[in-house]
C-alpha positions as CSV (number, residue, x, y, z in Angstrom):
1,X,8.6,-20.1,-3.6
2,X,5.0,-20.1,-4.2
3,X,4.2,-20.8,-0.8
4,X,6.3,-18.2,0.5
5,X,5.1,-15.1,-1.3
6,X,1.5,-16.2,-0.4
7,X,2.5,-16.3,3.5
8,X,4.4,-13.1,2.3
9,X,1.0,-12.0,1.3
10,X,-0.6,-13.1,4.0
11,X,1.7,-11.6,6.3
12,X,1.3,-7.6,4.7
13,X,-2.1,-8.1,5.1
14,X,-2.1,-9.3,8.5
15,X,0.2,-6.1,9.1
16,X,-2.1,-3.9,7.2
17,X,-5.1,-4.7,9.4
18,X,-3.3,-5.0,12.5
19,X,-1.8,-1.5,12.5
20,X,-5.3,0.0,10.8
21,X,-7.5,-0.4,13.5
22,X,-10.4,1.6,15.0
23,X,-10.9,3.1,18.4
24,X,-14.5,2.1,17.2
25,X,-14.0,-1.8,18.2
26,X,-14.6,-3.0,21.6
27,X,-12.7,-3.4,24.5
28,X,-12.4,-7.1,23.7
29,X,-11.1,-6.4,20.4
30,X,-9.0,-3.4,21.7
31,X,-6.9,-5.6,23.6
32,X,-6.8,-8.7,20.9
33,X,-5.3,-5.6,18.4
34,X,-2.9,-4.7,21.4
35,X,-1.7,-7.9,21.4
36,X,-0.9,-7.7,17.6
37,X,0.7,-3.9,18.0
38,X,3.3,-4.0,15.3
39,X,6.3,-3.4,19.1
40,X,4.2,-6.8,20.3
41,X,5.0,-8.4,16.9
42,X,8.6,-7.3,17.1
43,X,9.2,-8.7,20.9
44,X,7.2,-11.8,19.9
45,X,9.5,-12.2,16.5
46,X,13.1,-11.7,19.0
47,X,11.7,-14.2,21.6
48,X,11.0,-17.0,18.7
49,X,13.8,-16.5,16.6
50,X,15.9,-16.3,19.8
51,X,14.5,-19.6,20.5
52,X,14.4,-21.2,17.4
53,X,17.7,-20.7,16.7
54,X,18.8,-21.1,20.1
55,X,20.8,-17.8,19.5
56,X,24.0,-17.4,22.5
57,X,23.8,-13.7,23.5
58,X,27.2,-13.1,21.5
59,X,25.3,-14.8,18.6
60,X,22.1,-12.8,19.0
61,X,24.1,-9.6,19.3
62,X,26.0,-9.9,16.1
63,X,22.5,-11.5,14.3
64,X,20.3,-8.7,15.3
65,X,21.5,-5.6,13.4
66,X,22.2,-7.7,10.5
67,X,18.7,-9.4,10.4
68,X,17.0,-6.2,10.9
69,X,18.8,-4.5,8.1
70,X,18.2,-7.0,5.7
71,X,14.4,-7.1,6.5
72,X,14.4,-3.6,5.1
73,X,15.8,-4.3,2.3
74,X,13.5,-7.4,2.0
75,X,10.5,-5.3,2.4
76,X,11.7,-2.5,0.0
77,X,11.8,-4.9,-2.6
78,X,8.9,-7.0,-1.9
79,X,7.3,-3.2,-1.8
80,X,8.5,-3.0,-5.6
81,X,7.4,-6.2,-6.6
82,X,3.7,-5.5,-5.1
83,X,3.9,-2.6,-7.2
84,X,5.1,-3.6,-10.4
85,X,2.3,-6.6,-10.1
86,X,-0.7,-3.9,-9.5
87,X,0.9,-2.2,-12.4
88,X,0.7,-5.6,-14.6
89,X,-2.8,-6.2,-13.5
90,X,-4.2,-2.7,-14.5
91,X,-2.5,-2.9,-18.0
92,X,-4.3,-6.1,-18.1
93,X,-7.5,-5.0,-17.4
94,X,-6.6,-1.7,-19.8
95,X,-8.7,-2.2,-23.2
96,X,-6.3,-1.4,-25.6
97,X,-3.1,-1.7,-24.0
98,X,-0.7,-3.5,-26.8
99,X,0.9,-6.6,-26.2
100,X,4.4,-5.1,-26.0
101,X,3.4,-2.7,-23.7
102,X,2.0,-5.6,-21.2
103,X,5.2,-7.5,-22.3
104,X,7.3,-4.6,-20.7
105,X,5.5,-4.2,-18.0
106,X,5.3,-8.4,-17.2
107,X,8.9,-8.6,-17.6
108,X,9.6,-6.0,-14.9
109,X,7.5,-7.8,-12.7
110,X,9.2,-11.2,-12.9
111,X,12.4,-8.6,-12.7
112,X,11.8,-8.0,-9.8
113,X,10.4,-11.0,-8.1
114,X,14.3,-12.2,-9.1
115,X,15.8,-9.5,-7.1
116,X,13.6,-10.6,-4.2
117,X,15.1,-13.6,-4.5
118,X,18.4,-12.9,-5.1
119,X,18.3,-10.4,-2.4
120,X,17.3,-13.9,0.0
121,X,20.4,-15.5,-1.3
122,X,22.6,-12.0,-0.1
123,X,21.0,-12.2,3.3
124,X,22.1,-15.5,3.8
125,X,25.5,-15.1,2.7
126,X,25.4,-11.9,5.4
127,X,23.7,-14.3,8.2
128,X,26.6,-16.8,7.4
129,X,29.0,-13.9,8.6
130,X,27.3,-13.4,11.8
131,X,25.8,-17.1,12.5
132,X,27.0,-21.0,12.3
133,X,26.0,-22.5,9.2
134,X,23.1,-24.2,10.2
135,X,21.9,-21.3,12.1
136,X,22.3,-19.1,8.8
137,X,20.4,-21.4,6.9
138,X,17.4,-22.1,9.5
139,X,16.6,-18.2,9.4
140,X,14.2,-18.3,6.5
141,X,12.7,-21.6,7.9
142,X,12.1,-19.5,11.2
143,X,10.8,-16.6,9.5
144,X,8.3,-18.6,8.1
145,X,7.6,-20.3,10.7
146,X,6.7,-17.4,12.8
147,X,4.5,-15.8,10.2
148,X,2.2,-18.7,10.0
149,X,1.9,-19.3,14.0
150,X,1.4,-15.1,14.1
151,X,-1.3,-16.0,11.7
152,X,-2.9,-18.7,13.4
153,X,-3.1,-16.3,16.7
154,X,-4.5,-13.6,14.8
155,X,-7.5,-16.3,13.5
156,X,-7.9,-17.6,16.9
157,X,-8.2,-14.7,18.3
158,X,-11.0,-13.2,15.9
159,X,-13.1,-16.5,16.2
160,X,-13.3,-15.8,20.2
């Protein structure tokens, strides 16, 4: 799990950067942030999952809404959890904050990094609806997968 919240990471900054750039940058780096244009992201992320999972058009039909849906959800949680953890670190940092008042807020925190993951667990149960099992349980894998070759791109692309 560790490793996937810090791909997680990795991945809402990469998003962050991505759709925050300058018309300052230069044509060179105008067209390496076009490639990385959160539509480009999207078609690339169809194409690979498509792929990946070798998805039939009747499969990819059904999968699509699904997927999509639970991605929001994913986000809107993962969205919480960012939150509740800059809340823990400030109270930290806070002279004076009393321990029961950190405990509060740390318990929240791991709260919600639960939900995340039981809100993984729903997903999958939904994807099991709409896919073969071992297409349902390959989703997360992909997922993953994609993020850290989107990754790599984006690094390549910067060192040119």
């Amino acid at each position: 799990m560790k490793k996937s919240f810090k791909t997680l990471v990795v991945f809402v900054c990469l998003i962050f950067s991505v759709l925050s750039t300058n018309s300052v940058f230069a044509q060179k780096q105008e067209s390496q942030d076009t490639k990385f244009s959160k539509e480009n992201i999207e078609s690339m992320k169809i194409a690979f999952f498509t792929k990946e999972l070798n998805l039939s058009c009747e499969e990819a039909e059904k999968f699509w809404p699904v997927y999509n849906l639970c991605e929001k959800e994913r986000w809107k949680a993962r969205n919480t959890t960012i939150n509740s953890m800059r809340e823990l670190s400030k109270a930290i940092k806070e002279e004076g904050k009393k321990d029961d008042e950190i405990k509060i807020i740390t318990e929240k925190y791991y709260n919600n990094l639960l939900k995340e993951t039981e809100l993984s667990k729903e997903h999958y149960l939904k994807y099991l609806k709409v896919l073969p099992t071992k297409k349902a349980a390959m989703v997360r894998i992909v997922e993953e997968k994609f993020f850290r070759d989107l990754v790599k791109q984006y690094r390549n692309g910067k060192r040119r």
